[in-house]
Kinemage of the C-alpha trace (Angstrom):
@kinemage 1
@onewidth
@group {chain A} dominant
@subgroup {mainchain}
@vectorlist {calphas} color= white
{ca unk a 1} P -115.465 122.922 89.826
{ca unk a 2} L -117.412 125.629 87.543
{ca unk a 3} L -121.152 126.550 88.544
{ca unk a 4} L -123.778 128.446 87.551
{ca unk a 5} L -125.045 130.938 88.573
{ca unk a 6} L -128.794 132.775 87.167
{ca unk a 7} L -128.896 136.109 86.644
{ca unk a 8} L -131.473 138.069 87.975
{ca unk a 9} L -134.593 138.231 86.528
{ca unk a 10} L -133.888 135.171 84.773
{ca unk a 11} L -136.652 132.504 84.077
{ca unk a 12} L -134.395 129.428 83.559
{ca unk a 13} L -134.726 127.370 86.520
{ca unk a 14} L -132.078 124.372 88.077
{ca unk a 15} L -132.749 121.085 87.486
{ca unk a 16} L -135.184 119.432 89.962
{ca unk a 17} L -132.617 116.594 92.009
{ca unk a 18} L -134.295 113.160 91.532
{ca unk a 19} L -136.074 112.795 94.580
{ca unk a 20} L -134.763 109.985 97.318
{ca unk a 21} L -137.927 107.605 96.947
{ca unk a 22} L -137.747 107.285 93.147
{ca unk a 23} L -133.667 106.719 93.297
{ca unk a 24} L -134.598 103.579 95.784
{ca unk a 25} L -137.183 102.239 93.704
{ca unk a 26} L -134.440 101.310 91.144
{ca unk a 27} L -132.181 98.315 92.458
{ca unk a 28} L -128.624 100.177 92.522
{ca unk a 29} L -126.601 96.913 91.039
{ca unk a 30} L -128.754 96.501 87.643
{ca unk a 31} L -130.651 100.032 87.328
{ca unk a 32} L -133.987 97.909 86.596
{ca unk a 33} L -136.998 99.185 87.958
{ca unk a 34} L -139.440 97.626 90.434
{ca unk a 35} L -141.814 96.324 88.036
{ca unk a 36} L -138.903 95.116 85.441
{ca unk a 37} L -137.661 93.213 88.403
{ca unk a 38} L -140.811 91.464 89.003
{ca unk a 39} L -141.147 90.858 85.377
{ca unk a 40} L -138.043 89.311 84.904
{ca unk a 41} L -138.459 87.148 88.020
{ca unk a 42} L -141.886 86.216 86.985
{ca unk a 43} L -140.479 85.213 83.395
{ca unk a 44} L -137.387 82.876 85.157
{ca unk a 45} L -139.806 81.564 87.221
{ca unk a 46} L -141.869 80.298 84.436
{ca unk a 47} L -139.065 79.191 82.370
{ca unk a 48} L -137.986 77.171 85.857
{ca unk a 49} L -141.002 76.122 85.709
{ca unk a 50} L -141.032 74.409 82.104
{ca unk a 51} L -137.462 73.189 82.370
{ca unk a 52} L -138.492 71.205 85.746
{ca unk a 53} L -141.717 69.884 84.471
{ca unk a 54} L -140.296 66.761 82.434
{ca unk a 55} L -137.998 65.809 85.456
{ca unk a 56} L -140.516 65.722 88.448
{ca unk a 57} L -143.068 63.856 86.322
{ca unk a 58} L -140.317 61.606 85.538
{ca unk a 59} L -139.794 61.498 89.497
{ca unk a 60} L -143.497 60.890 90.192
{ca unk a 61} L -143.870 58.218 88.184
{ca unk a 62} L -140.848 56.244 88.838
{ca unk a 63} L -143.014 56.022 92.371
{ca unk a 64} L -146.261 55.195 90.786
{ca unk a 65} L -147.841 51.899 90.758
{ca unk a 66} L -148.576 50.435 87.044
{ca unk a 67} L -152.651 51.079 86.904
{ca unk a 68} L -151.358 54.967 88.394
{ca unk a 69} L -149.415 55.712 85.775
{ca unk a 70} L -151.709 55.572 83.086
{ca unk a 71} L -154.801 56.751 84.858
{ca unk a 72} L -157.005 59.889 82.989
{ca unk a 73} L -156.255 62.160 84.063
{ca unk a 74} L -152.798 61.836 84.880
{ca unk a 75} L -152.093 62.631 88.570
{ca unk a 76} L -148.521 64.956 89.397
{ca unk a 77} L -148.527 62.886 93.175
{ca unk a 78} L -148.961 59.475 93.245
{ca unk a 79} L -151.744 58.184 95.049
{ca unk a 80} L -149.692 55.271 96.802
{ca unk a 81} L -146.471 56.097 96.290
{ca unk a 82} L -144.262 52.876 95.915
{ca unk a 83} L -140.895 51.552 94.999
{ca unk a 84} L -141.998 48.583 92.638
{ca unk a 85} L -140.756 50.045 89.400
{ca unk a 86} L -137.184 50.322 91.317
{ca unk a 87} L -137.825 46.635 91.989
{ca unk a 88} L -138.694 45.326 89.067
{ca unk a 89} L -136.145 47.019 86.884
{ca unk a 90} L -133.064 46.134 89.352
{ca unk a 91} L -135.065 41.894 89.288
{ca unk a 92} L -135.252 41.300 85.929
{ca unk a 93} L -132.878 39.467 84.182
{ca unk a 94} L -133.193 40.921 80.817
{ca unk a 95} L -132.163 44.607 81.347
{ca unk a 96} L -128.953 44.695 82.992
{ca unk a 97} L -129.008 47.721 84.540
{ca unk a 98} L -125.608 48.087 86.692
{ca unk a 99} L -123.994 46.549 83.133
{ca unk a 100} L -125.642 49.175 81.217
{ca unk a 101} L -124.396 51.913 83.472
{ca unk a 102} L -120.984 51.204 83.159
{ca unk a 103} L -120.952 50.852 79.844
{ca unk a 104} L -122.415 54.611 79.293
{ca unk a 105} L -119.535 55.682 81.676
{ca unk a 106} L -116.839 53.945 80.289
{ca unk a 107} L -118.327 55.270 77.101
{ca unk a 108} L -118.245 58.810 78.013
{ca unk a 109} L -115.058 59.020 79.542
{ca unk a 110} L -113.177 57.653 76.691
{ca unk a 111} L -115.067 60.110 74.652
{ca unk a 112} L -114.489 63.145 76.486
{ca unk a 113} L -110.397 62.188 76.845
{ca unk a 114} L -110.643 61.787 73.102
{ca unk a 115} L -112.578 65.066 72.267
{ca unk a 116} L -110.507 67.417 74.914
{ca unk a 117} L -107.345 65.875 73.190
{ca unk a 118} L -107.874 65.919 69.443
{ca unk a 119} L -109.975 69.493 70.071
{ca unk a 120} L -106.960 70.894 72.035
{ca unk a 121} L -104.429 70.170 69.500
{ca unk a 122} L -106.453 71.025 66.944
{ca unk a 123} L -107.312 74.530 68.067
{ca unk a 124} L -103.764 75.515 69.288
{ca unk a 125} L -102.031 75.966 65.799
{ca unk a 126} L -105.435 77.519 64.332
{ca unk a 127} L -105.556 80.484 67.254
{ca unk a 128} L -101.897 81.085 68.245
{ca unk a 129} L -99.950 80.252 65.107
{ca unk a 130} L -99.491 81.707 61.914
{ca unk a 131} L -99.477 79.503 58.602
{ca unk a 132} L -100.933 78.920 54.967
{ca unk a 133} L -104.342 77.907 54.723
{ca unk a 134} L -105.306 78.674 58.460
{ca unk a 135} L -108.501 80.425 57.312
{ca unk a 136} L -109.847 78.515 55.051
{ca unk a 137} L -109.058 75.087 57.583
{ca unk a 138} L -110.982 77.441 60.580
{ca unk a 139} L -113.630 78.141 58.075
{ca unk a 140} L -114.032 74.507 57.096
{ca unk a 141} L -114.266 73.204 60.366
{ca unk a 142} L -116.795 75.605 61.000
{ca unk a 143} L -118.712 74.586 57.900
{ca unk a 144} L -119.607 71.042 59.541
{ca unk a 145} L -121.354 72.556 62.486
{ca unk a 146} L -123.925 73.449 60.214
{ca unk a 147} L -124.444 69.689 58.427
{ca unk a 148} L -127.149 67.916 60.373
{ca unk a 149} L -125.591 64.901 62.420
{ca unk a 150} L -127.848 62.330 60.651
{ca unk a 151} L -125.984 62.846 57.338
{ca unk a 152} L -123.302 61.139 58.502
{ca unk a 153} L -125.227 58.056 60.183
{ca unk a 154} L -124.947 55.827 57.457
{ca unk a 155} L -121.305 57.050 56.049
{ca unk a 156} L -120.104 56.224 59.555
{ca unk a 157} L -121.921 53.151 59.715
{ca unk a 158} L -120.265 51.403 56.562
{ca unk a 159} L -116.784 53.001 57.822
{ca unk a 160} L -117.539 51.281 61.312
{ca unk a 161} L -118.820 48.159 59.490
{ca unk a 162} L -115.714 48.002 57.211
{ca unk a 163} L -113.426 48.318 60.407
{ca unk a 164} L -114.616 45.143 61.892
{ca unk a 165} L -116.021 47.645 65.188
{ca unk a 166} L -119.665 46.673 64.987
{ca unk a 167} L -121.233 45.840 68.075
{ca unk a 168} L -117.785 47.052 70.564
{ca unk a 169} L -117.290 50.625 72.373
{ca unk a 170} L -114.894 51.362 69.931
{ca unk a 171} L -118.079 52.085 67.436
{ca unk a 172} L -119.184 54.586 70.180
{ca unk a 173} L -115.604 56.061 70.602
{ca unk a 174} L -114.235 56.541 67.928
{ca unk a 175} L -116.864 58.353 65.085
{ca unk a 176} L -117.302 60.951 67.808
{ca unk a 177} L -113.330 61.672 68.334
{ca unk a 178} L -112.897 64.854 66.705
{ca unk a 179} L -115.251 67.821 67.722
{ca unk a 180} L -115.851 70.635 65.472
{ca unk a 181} L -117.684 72.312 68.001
{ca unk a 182} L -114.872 71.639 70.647
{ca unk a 183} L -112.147 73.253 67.990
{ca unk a 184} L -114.282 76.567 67.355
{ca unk a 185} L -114.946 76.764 71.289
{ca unk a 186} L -111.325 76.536 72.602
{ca unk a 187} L -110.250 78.681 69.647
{ca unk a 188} L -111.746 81.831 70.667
{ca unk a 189} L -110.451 80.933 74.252
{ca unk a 190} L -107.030 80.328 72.789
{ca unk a 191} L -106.385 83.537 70.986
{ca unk a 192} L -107.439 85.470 74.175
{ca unk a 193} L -103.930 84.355 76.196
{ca unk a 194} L -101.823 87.025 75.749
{ca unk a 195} L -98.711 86.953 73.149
{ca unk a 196} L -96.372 88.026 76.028
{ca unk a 197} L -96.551 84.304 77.999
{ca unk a 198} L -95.720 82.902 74.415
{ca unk a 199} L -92.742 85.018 73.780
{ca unk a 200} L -91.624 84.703 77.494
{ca unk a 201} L -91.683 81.457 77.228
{ca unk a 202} L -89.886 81.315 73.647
{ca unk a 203} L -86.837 83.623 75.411
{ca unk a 204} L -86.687 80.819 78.160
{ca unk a 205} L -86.040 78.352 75.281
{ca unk a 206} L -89.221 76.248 75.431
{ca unk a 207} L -90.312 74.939 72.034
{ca unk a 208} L -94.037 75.034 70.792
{ca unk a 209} L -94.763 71.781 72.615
{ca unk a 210} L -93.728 72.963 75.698
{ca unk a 211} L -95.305 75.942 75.423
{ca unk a 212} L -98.854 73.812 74.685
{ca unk a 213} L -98.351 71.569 77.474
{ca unk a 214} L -96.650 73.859 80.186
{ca unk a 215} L -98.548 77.254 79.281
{ca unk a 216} L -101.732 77.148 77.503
{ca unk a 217} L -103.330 74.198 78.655
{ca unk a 218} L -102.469 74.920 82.416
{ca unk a 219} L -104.163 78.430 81.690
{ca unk a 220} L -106.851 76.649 79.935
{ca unk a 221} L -109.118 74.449 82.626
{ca unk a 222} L -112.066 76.560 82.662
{ca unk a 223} L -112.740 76.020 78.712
{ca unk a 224} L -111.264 72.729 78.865
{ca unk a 225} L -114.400 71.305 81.922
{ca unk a 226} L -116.468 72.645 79.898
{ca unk a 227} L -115.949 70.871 77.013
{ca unk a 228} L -115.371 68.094 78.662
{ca unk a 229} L -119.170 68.445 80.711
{ca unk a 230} L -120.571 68.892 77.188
{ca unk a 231} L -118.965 66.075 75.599
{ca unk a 232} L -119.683 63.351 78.621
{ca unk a 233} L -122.885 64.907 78.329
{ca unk a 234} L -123.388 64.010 74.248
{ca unk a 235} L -121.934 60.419 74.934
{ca unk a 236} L -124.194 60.089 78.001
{ca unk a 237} L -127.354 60.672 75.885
{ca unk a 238} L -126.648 59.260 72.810
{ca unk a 239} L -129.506 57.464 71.679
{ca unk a 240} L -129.427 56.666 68.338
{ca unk a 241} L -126.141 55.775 67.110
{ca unk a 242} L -125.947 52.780 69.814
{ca unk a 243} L -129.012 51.033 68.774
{ca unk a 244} L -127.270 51.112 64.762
{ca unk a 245} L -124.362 50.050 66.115
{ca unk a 246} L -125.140 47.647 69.083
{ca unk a 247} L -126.758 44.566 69.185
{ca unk a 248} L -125.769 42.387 72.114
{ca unk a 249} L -127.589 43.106 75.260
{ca unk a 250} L -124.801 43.478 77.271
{ca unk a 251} L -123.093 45.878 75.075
{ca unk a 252} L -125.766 48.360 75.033
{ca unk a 253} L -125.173 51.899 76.884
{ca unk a 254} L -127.914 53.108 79.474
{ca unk a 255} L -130.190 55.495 77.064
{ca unk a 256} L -130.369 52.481 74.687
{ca unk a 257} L -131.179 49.356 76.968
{ca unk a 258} L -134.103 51.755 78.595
{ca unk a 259} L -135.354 51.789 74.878
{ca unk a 260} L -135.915 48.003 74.981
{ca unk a 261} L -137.806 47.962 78.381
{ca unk a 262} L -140.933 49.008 76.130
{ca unk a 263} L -142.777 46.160 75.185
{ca unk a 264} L -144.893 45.807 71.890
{ca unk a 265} L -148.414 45.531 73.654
{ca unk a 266} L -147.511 47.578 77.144
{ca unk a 267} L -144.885 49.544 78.679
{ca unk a 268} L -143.434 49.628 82.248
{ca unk a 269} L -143.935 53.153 82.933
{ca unk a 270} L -142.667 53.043 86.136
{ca unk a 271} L -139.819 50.883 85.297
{ca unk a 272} L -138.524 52.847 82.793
{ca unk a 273} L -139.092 56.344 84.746
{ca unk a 274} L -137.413 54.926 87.460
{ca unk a 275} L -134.342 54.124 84.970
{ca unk a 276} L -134.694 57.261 83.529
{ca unk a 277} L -133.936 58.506 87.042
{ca unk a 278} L -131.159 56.686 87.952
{ca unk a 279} L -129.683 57.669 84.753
{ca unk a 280} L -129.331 61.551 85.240
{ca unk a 281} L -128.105 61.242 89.221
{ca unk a 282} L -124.386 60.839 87.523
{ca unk a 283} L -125.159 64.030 85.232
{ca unk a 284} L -126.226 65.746 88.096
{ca unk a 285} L -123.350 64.710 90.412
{ca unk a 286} L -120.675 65.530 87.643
{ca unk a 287} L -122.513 68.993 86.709
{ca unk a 288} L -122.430 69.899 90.634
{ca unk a 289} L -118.539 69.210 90.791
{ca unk a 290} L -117.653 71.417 87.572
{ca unk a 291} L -120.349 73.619 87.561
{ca unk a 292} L -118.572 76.755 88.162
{ca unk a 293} L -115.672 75.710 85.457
{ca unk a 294} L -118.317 75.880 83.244
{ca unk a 295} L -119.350 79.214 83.758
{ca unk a 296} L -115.854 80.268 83.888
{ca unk a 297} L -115.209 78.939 80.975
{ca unk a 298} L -118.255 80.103 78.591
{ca unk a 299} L -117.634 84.010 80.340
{ca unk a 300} L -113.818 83.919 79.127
{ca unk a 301} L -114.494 82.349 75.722
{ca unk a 302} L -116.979 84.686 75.088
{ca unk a 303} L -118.026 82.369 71.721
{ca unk a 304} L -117.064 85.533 69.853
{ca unk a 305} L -117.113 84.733 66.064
């Protein structure tokens, strides 16, 4: 390797090595500085902070007595903690909870099968085939994401009406089938598989169908939980379209028979907080299992447009 050497007389001096103590100040993995550090744990802290609020007052006062939950001003631990909302939502006859909770599952998982199926197929010819009028179909499909979802409430209401489906799961299942949102995402994870597995696979005498089944979708879980996680999730709190659609007790899904545990004069607090929290322990349980599909999956996509 070259150096240099000064020439005599010379006033040009070497450059001054960064001294040991400043190198360590930086952290070696991300190149931030001390106080960036501390700013950007202060910031996630805060933003933990926010995102936590709404479900540890939903905690406390699922174990708040009536008269505690509506005290001024409103109190984060409750004074005498108890259990009676639990109680009195489980005892009374007119909000079936176990009923409701099965219905929101069976709900969802019909949902998600749906979705990862008609997304899947959908998104295969668009990223790894080549045909007239691919474009403008991608672009289409893309076009909807940006049509709020309550324009279709009502068109999707006389459809379901027409259909005979009012007031069964199939009015839950069915409207939500295809995902524009699940074709775009599993496109861009699509077109990354390389051509070679394709062509390999062509030499070997497998047709496009086997080449779907036995190729990309093995290669595809990662996306595919994901999509699924966000889809359950959708169903699972899906508020509105149920209460259109629903009208027999038993036939309502969790988010919706919560709804009718407020009264006209007064509302349970603690009953329905303590709902509320029975409701997200599945969410949490299923996000725990295929939590680190999900960040698989969103790092290989990429959502690259």
């Amino acid at each position: 390797m070259a150096t240099t050497v000064a020439s005599p007389g010379s006033t040009t001096r070497p450059p001054t090595p960064r001294q040991p103590a400043e190198r360590s100040r930086r952290d070696p993995a991300t190149g931030r500085g001390v106080v960036g550090t501390l700013l950007l744990y202060a910031m996630l802290l805060i933003l933990s902070v926010l995102i936590l609020a709404p479900l540890l007052w939903m905690l406390s006062t699922s174990f708040k007595t009536t008269g505690d939950a509506t005290v001024l001003p409103p109190q984060w631990i409750p004074p005498t903690p108890t259990v009676e909302g639990y109680t009195r939502l489980f005892a009374d006859a007119q909000a079936p909870l176990l009923r409701w909770l099965g219905n929101s599952v069976l709900v969802g998982v019909l949902h998600t099968v749906l979705v990862l199926a008609t997304a899947s197929a959908a998104a295969y010819p668009l990223a790894r085939m080549k045909f007239a009028g691919r474009r403008l179909i991608f672009a289409l499909i893309i076009a909807t994401l940006f049509v709020p979802g309550f324009v279709f409430l009502m068109p999707n209401y006389l459809i379901v009406d027409g259909l005979g489906w009012l007031d069964t799961m199939w009015a839950l299942v069915i409207p939500g089938a295809a995902s524009a949102f699940g074709v775009f995402f599993l496109v861009q994870f699509f077109q990354s598989i390389p051509a070679e597995l394709e062509e390999a696979a062509l030499i070997d005498g497998a047709n496009r169908w086997q080449i779907f089944v036995r190729v990309v979708l093995p290669l595809s879980r990662a996306p595919l939980a994901t999509l699924g996680l966000l889809s359950f999730l959708g169903s699972w709190n899906d508020f509105l379209w149920p209460l259109y659609v629903l009208f027999n007790p038993e036939q309502l899904t969790l988010p919706a028979g919560l709804a009718t545990l407020r009264g006209a004069y007064a509302t349970d607090f603690p009953a329905v907080m303590a709902g509320a929290a029975i409701a997200s322990v599945p969410v949490l349980i299923l996000f725990a299992f295929v939590q680190r599909y999900v960040i698989a999956g969103v790092a290989r996509s990429g959502l690259k447009g």
